[in-house]
C-alpha positions, 0 to 999 in steps of 0.5 A: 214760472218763466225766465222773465217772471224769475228775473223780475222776482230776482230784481225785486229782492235785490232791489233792498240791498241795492238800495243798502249798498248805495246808502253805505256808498254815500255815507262812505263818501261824506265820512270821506268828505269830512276826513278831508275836511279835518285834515285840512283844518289840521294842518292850517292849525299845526301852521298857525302853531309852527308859526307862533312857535317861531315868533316866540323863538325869535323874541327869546332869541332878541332878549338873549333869553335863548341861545342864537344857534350858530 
């Protein structure tokens, strides 16, 4: 068998685990992609409630239900 036969004999039984690996590097890039995406939606939702929470402590704060800190 020559080098180059070899070589080729090589490449053809990596080529299955080459292609693995690129699968793995996609789906790690989506999972990456999706996590991205939660936090985001995670964070607009602790803002939405940051806010309600404000509101609601300045309407107790208007009807002297709750202290105005001083």
């Amino acid at each position: 068998m020559t080098d180059n036969e070899m070589l080729d004999a090589m490449r053809d039984l990596l080529k299955p685990i080459n292609n693995k690996l690129e699968d793995l590097d996609l789906k790690m890039e989506s999972m990456r992609l999706e996590n991205k995406m939660e936090h985001r939606k995670l964070r607009k939702d602790i803002e939405y409630l940051n806010d309600e929470v404000e509101t609601i402590v300045e309407v107790l704060k208007a009807k002297n239900i709750l202290p105005i800190a001083k």
